[in-house]
HTML snippet that shows the backbone in 3Dmol.js (N, CA, C, O; Angstrom):
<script src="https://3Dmol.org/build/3Dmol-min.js"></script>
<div id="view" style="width:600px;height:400px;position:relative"></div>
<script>
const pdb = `
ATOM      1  N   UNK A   1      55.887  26.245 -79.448  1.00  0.00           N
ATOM      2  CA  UNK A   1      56.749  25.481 -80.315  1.00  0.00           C
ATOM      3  C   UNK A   1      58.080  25.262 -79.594  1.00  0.00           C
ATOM      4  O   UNK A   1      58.636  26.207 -79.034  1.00  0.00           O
ATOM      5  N   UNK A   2      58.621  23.981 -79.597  1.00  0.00           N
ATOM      6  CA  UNK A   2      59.728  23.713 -78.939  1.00  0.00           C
ATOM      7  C   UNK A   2      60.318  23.619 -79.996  1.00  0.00           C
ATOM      8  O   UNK A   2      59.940  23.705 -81.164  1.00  0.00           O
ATOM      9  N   UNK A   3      62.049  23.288 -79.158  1.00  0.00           N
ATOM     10  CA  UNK A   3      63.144  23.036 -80.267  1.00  0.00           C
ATOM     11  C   UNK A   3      62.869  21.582 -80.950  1.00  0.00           C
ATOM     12  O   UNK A   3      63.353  21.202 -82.016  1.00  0.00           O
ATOM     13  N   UNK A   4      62.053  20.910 -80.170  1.00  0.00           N
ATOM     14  CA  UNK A   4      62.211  19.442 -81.082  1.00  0.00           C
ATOM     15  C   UNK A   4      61.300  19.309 -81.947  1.00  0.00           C
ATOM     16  O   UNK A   4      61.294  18.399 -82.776  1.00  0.00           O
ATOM     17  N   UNK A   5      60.158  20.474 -81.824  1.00  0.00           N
ATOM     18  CA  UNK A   5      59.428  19.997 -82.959  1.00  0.00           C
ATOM     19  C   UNK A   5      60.025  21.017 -83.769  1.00  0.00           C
ATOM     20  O   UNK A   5      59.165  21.465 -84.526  1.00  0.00           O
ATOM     21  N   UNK A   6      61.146  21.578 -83.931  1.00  0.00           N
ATOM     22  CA  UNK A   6      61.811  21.910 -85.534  1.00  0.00           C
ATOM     23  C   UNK A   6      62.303  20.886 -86.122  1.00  0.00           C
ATOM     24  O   UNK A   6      62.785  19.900 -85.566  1.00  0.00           O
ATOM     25  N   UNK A   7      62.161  21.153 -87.700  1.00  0.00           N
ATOM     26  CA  UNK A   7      62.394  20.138 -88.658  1.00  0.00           C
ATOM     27  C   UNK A   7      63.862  19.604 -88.322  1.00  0.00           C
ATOM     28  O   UNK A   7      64.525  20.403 -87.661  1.00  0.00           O
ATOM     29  N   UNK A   8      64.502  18.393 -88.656  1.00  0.00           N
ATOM     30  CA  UNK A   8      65.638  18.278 -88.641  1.00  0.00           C
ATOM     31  C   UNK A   8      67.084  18.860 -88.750  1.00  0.00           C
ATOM     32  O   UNK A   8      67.990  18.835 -87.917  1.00  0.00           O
ATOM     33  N   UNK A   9      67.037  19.602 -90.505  1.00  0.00           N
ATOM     34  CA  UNK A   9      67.863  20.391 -90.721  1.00  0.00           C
ATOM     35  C   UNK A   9      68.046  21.843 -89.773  1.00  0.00           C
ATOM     36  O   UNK A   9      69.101  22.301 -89.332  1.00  0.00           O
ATOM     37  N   UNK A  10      66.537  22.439 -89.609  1.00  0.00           N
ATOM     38  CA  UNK A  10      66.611  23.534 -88.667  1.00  0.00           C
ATOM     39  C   UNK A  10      67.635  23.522 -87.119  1.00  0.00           C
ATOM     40  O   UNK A  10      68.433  24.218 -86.491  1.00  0.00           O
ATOM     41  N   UNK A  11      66.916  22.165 -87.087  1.00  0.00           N
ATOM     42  CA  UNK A  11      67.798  21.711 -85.580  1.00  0.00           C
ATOM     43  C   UNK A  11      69.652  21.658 -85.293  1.00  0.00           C
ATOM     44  O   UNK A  11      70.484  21.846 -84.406  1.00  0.00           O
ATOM     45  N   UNK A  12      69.525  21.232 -86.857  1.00  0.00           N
ATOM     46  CA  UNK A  12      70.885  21.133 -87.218  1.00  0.00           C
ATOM     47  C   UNK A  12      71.847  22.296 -86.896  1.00  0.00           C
ATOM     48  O   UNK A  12      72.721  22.293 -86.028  1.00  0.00           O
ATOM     49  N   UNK A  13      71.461  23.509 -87.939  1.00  0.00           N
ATOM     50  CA  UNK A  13      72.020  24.816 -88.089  1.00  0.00           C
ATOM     51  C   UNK A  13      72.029  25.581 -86.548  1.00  0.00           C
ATOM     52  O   UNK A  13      72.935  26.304 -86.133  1.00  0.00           O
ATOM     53  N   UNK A  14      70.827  25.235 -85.853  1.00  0.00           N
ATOM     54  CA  UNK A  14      70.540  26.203 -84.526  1.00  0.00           C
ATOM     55  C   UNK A  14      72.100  25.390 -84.039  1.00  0.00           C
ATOM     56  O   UNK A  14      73.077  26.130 -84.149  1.00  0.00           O
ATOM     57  N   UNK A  15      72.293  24.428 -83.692  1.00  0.00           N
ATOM     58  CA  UNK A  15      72.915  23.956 -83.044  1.00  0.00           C
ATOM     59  C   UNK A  15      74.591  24.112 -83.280  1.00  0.00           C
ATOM     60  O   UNK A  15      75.444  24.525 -82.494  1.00  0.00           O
ATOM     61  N   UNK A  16      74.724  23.622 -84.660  1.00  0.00           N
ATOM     62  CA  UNK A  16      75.934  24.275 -84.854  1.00  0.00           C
ATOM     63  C   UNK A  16      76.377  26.250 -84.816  1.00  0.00           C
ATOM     64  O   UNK A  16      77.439  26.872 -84.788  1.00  0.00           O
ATOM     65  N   UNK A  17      74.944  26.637 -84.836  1.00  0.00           N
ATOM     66  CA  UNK A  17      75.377  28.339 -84.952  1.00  0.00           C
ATOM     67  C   UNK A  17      75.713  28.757 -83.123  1.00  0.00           C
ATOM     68  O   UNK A  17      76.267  29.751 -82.655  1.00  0.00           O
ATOM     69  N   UNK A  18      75.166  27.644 -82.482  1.00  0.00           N
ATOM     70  CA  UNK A  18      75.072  27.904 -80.886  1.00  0.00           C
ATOM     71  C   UNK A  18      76.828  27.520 -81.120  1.00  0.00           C
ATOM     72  O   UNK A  18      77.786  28.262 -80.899  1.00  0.00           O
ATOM     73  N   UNK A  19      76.826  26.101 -81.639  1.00  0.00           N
ATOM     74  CA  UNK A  19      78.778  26.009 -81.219  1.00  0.00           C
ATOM     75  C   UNK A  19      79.626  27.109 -81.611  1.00  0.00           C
ATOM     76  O   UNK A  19      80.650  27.344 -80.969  1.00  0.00           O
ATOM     77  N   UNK A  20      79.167  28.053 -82.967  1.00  0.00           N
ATOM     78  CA  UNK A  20      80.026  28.710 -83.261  1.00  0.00           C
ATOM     79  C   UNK A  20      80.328  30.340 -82.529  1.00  0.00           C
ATOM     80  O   UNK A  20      81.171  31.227 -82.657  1.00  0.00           O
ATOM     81  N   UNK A  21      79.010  30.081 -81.657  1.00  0.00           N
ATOM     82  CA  UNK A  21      78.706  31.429 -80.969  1.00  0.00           C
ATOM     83  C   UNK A  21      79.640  31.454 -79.667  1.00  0.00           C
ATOM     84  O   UNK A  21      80.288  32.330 -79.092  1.00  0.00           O
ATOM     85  N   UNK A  22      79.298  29.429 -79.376  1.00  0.00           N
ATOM     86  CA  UNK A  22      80.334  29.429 -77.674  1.00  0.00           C
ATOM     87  C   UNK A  22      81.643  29.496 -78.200  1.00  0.00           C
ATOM     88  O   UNK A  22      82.430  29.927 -77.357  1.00  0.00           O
ATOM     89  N   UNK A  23      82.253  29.180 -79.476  1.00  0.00           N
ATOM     90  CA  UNK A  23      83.278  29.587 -79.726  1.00  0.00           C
ATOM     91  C   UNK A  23      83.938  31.015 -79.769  1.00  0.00           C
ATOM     92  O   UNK A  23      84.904  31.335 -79.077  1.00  0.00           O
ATOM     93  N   UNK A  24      83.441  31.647 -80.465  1.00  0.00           N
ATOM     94  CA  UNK A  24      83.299  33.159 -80.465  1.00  0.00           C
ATOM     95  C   UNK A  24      83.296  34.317 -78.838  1.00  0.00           C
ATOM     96  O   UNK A  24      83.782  35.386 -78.469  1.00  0.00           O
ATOM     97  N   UNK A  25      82.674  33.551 -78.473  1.00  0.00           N
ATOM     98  CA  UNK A  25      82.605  34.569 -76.948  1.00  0.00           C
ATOM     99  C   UNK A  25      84.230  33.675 -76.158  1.00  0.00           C
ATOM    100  O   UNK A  25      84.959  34.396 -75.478  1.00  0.00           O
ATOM    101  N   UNK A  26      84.557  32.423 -76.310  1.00  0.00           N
ATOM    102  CA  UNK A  26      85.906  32.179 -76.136  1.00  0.00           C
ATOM    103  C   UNK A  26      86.940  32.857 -76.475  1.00  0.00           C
ATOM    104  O   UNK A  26      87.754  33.269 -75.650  1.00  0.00           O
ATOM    105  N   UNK A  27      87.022  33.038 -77.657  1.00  0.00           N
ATOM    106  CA  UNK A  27      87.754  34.030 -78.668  1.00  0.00           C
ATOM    107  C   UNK A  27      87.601  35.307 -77.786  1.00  0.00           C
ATOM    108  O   UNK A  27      88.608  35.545 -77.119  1.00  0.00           O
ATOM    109  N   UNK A  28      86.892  35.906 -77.682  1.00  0.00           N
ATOM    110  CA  UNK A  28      86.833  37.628 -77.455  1.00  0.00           C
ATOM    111  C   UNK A  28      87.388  37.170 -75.670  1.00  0.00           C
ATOM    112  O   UNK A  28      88.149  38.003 -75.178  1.00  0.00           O
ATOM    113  N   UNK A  29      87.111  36.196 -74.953  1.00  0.00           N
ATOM    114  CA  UNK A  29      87.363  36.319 -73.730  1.00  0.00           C
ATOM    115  C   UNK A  29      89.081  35.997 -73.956  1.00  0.00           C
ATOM    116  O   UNK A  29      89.832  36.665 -73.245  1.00  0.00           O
ATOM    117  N   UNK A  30      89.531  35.287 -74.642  1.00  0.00           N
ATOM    118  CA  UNK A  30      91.057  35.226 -74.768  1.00  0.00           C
ATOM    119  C   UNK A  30      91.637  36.638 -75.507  1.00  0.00           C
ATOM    120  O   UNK A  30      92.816  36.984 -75.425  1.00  0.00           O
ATOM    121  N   UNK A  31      90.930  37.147 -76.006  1.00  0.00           N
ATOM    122  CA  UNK A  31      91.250  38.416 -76.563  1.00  0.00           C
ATOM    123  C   UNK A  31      91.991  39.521 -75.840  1.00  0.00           C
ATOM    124  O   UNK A  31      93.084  40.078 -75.741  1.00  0.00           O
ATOM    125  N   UNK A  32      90.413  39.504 -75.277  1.00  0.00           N
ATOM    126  CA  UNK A  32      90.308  40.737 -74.287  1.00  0.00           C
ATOM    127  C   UNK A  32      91.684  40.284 -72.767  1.00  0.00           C
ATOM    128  O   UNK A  32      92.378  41.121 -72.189  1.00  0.00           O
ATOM    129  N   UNK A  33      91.678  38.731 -72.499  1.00  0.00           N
ATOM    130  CA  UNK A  33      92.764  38.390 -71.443  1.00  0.00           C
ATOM    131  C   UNK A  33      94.293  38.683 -72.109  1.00  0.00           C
ATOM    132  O   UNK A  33      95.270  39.024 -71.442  1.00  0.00           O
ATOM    133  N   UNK A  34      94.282  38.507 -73.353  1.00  0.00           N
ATOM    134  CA  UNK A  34      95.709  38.277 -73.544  1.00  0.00           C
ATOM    135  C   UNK A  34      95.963  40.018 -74.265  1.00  0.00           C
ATOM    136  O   UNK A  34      96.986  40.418 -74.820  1.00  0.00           O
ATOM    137  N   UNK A  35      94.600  40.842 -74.010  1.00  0.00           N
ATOM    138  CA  UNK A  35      94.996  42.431 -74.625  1.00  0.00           C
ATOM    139  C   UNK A  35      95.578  42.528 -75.682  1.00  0.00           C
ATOM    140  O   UNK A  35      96.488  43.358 -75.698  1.00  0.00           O
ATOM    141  N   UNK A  36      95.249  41.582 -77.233  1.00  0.00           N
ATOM    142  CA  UNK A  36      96.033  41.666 -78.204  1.00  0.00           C
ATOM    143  C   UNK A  36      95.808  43.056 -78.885  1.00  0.00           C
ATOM    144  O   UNK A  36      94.744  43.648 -79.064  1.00  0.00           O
ATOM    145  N   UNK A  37      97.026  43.409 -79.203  1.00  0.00           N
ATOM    146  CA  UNK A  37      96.177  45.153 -79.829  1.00  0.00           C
ATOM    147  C   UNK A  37      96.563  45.839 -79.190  1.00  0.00           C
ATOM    148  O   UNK A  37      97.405  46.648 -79.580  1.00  0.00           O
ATOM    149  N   UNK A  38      96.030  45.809 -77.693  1.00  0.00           N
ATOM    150  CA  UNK A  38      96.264  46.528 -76.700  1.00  0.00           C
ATOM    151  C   UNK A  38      94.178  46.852 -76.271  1.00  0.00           C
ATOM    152  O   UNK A  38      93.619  47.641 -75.509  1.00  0.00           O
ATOM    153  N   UNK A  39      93.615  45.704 -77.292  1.00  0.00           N
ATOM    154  CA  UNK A  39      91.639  46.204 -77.397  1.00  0.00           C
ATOM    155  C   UNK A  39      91.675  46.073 -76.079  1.00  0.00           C
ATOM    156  O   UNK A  39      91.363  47.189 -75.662  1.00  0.00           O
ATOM    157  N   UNK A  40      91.893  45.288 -75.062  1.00  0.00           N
ATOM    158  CA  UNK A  40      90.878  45.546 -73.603  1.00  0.00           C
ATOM    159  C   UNK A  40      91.354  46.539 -73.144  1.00  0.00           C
ATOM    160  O   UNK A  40      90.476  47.307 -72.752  1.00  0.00           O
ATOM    161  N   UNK A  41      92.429  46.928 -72.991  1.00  0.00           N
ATOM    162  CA  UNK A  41      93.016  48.980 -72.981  1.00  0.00           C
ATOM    163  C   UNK A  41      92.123  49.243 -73.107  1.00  0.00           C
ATOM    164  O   UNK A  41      91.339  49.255 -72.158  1.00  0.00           O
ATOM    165  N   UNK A  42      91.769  49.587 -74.319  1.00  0.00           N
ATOM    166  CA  UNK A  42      90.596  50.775 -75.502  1.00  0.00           C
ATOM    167  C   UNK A  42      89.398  50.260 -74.922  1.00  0.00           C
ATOM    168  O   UNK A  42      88.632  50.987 -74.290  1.00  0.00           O
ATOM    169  N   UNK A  43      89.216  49.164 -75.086  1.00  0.00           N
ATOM    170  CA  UNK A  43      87.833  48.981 -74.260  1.00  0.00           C
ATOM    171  C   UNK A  43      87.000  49.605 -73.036  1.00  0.00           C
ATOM    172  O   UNK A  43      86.102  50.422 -72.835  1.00  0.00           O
ATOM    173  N   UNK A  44      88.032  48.525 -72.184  1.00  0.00           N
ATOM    174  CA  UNK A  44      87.937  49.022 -70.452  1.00  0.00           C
ATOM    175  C   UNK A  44      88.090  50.579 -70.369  1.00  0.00           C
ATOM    176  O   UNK A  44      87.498  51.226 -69.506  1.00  0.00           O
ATOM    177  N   UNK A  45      88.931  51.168 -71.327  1.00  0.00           N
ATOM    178  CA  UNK A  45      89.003  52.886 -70.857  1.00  0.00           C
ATOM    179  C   UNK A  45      87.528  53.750 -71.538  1.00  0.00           C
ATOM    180  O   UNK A  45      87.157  54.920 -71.634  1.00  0.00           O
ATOM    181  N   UNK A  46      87.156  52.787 -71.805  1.00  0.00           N
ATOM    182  CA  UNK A  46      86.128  53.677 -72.675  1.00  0.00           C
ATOM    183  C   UNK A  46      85.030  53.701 -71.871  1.00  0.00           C
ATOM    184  O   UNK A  46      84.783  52.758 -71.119  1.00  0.00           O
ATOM    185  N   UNK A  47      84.238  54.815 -71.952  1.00  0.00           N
ATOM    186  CA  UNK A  47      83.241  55.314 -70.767  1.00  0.00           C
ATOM    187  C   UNK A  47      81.573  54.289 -71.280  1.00  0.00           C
ATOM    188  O   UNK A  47      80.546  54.296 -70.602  1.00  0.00           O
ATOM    189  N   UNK A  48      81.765  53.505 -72.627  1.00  0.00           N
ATOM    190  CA  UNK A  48      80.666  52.606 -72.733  1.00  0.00           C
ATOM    191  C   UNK A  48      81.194  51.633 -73.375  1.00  0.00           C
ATOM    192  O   UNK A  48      81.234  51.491 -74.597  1.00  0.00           O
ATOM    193  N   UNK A  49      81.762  50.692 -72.266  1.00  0.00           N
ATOM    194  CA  UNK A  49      82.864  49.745 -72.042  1.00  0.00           C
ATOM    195  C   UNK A  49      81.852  48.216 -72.565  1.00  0.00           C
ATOM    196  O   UNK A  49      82.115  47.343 -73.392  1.00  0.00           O
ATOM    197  N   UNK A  50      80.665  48.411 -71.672  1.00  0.00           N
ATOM    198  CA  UNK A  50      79.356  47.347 -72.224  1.00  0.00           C
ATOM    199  C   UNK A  50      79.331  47.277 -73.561  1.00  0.00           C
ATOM    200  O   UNK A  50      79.629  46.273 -74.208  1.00  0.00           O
ATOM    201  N   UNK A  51      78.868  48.662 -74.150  1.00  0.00           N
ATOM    202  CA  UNK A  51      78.625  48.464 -75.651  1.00  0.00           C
ATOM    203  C   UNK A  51      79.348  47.962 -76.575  1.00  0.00           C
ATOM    204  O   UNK A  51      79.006  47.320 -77.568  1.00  0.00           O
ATOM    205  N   UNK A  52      80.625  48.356 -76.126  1.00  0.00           N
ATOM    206  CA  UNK A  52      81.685  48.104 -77.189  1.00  0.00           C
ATOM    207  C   UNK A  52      82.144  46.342 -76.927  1.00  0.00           C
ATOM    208  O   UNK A  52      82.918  45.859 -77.754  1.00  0.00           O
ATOM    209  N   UNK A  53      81.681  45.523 -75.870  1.00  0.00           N
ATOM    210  CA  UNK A  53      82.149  44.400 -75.703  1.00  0.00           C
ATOM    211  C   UNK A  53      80.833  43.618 -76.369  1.00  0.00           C
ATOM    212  O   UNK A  53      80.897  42.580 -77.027  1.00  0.00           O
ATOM    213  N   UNK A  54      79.551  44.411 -76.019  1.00  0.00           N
ATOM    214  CA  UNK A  54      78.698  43.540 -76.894  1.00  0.00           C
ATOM    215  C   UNK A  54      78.653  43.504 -78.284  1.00  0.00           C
ATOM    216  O   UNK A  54      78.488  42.528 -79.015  1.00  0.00           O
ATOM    217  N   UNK A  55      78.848  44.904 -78.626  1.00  0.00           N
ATOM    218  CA  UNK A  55      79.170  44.906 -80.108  1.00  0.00           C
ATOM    219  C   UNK A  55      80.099  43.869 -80.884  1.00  0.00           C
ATOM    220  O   UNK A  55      79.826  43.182 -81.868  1.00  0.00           O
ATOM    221  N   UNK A  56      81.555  43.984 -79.975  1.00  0.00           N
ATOM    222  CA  UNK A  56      82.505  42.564 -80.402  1.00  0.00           C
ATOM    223  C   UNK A  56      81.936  41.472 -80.648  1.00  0.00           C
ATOM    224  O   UNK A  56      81.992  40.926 -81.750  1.00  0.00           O
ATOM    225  N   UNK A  57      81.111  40.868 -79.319  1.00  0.00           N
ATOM    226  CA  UNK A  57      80.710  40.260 -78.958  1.00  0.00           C
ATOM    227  C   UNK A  57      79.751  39.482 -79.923  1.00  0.00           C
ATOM    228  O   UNK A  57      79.820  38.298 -80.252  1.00  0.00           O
ATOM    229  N   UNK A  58      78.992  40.276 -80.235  1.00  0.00           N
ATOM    230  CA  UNK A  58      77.950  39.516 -81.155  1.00  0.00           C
ATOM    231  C   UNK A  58      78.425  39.822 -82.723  1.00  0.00           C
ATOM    232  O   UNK A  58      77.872  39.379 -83.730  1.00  0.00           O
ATOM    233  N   UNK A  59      79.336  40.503 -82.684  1.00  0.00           N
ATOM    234  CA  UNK A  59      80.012  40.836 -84.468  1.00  0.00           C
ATOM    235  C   UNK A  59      81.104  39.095 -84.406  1.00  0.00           C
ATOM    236  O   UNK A  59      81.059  38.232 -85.282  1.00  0.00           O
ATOM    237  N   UNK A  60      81.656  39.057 -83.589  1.00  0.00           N
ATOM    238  CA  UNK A  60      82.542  37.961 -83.696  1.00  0.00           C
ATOM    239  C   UNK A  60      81.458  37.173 -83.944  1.00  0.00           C
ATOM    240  O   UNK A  60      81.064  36.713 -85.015  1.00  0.00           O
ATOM    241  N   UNK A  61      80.902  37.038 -82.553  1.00  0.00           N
ATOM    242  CA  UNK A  61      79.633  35.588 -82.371  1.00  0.00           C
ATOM    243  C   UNK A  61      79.147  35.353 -84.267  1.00  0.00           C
ATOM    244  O   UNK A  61      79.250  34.270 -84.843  1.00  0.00           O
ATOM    245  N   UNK A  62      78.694  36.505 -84.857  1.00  0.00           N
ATOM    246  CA  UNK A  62      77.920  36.217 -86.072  1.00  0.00           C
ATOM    247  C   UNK A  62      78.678  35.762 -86.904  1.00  0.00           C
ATOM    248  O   UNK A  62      78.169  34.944 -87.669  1.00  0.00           O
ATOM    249  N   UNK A  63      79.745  35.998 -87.044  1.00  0.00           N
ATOM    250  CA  UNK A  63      80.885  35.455 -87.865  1.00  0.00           C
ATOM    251  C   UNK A  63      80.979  33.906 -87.973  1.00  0.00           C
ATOM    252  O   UNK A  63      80.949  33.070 -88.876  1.00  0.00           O
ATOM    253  N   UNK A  64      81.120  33.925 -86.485  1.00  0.00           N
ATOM    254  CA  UNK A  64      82.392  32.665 -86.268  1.00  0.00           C
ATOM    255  C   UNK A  64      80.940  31.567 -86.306  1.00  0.00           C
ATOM    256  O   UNK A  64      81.253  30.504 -86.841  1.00  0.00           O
ATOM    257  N   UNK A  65      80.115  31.587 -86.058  1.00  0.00           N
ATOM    258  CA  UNK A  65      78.533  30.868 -86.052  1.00  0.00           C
ATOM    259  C   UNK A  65      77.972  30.817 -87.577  1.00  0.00           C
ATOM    260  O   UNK A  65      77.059  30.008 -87.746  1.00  0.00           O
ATOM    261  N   UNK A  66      78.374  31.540 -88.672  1.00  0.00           N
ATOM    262  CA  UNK A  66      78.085  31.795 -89.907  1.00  0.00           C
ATOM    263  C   UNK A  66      79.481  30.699 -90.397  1.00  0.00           C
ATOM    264  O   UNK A  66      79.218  29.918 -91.311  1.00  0.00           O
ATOM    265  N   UNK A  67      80.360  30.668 -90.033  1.00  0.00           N
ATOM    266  CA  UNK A  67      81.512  29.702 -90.234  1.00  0.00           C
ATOM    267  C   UNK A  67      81.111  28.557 -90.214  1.00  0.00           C
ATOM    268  O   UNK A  67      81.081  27.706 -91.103  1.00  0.00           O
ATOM    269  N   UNK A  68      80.715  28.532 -88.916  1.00  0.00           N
ATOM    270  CA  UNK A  68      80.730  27.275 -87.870  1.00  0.00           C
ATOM    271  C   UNK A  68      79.093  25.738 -89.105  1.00  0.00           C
ATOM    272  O   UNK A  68      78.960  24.591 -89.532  1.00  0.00           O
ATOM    273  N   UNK A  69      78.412  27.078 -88.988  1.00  0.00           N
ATOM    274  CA  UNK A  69      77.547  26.705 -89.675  1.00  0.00           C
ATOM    275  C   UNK A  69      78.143  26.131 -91.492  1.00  0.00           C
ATOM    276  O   UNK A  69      78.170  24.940 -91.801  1.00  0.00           O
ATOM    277  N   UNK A  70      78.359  26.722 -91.994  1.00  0.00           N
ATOM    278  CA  UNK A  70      79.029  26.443 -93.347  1.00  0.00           C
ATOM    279  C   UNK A  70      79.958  25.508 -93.426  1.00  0.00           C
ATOM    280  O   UNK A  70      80.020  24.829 -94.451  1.00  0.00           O
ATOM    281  N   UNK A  71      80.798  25.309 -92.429  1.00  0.00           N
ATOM    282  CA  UNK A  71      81.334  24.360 -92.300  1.00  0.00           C
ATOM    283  C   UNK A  71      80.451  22.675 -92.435  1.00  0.00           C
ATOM    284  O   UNK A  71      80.484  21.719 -93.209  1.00  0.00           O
ATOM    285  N   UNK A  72      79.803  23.010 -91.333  1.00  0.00           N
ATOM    286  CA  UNK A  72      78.668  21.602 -90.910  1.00  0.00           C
ATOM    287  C   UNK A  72      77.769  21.372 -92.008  1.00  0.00           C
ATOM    288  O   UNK A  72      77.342  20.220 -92.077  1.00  0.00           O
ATOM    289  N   UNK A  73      77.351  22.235 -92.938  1.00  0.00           N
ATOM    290  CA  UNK A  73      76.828  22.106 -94.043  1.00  0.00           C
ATOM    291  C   UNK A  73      77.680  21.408 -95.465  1.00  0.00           C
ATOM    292  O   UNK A  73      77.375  20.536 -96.279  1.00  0.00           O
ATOM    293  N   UNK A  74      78.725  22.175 -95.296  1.00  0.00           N
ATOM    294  CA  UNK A  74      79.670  21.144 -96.360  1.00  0.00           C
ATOM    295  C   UNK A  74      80.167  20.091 -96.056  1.00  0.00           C
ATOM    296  O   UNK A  74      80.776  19.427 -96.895  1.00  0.00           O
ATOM    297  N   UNK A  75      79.975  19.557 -94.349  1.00  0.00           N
ATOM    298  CA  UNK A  75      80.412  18.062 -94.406  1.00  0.00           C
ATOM    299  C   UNK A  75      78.935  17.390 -94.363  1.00  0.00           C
ATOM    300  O   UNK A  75      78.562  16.247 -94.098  1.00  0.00           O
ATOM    301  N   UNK A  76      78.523  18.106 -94.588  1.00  0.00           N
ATOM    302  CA  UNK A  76      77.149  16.790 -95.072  1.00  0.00           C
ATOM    303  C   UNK A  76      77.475  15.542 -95.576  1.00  0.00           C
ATOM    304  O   UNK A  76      78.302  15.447 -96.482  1.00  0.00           O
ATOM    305  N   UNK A  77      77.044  14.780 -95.202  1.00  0.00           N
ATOM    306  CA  UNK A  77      77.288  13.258 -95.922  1.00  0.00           C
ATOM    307  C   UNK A  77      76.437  13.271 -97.166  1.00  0.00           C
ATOM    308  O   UNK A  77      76.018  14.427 -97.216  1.00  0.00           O
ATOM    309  N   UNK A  78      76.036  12.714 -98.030  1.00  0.00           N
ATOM    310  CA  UNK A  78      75.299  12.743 -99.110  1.00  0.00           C
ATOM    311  C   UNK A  78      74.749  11.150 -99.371  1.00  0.00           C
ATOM    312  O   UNK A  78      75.287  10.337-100.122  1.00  0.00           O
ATOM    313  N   UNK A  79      73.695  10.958 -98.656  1.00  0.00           N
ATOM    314  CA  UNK A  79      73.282   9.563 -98.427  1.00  0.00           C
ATOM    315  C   UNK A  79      72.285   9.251 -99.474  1.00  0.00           C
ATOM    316  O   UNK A  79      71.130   9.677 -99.483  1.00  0.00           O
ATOM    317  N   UNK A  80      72.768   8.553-100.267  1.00  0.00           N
ATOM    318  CA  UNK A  80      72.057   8.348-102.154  1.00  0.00           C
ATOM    319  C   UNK A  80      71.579   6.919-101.439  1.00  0.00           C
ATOM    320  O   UNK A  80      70.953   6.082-102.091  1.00  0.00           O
TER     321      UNK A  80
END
`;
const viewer = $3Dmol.createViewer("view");
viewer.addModel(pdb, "pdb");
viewer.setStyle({}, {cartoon: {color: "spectrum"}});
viewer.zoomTo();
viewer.render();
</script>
């Protein structure tokens, strides 16, 4: 099964949850550059430095892709 033979709407959501995901890993990479908090400190010092960035990582990603998505759903056009 490919992506094109998903139904329309399916195609829809994958796609916007992918934008909200490349958004999200933007976010944590400006994060972690600009050390707000002081998190890439705490991070980088921490002896499972991986885990804790994937954890961000995909906690933001689910968020901001659960947004991203809801968003694109309420601008639906409504074609009567």
């Amino acid at each position: 099964m490919t992506i094109c033979s998903l139904p329309l709407l399916v195609r829809f959501l994958i796609r916007h949850a992918a934008i909200g995901f490349g958004v999200a890993v933007l976010f944590v990479g400006l994060l972690l550059a600009f050390d707000i908090g002081g998190i890439a400190t705490l991070i980088f010092a921490s002896s499972s430095a991986g885990l804790a960035l994937a954890i961000l990582t995909f906690s933001v990603g689910l968020t901001f892709s659960s947004v991203q998505m809801g968003f694109a759903v309420m601008f639906l056009r409504d074609d009567d």
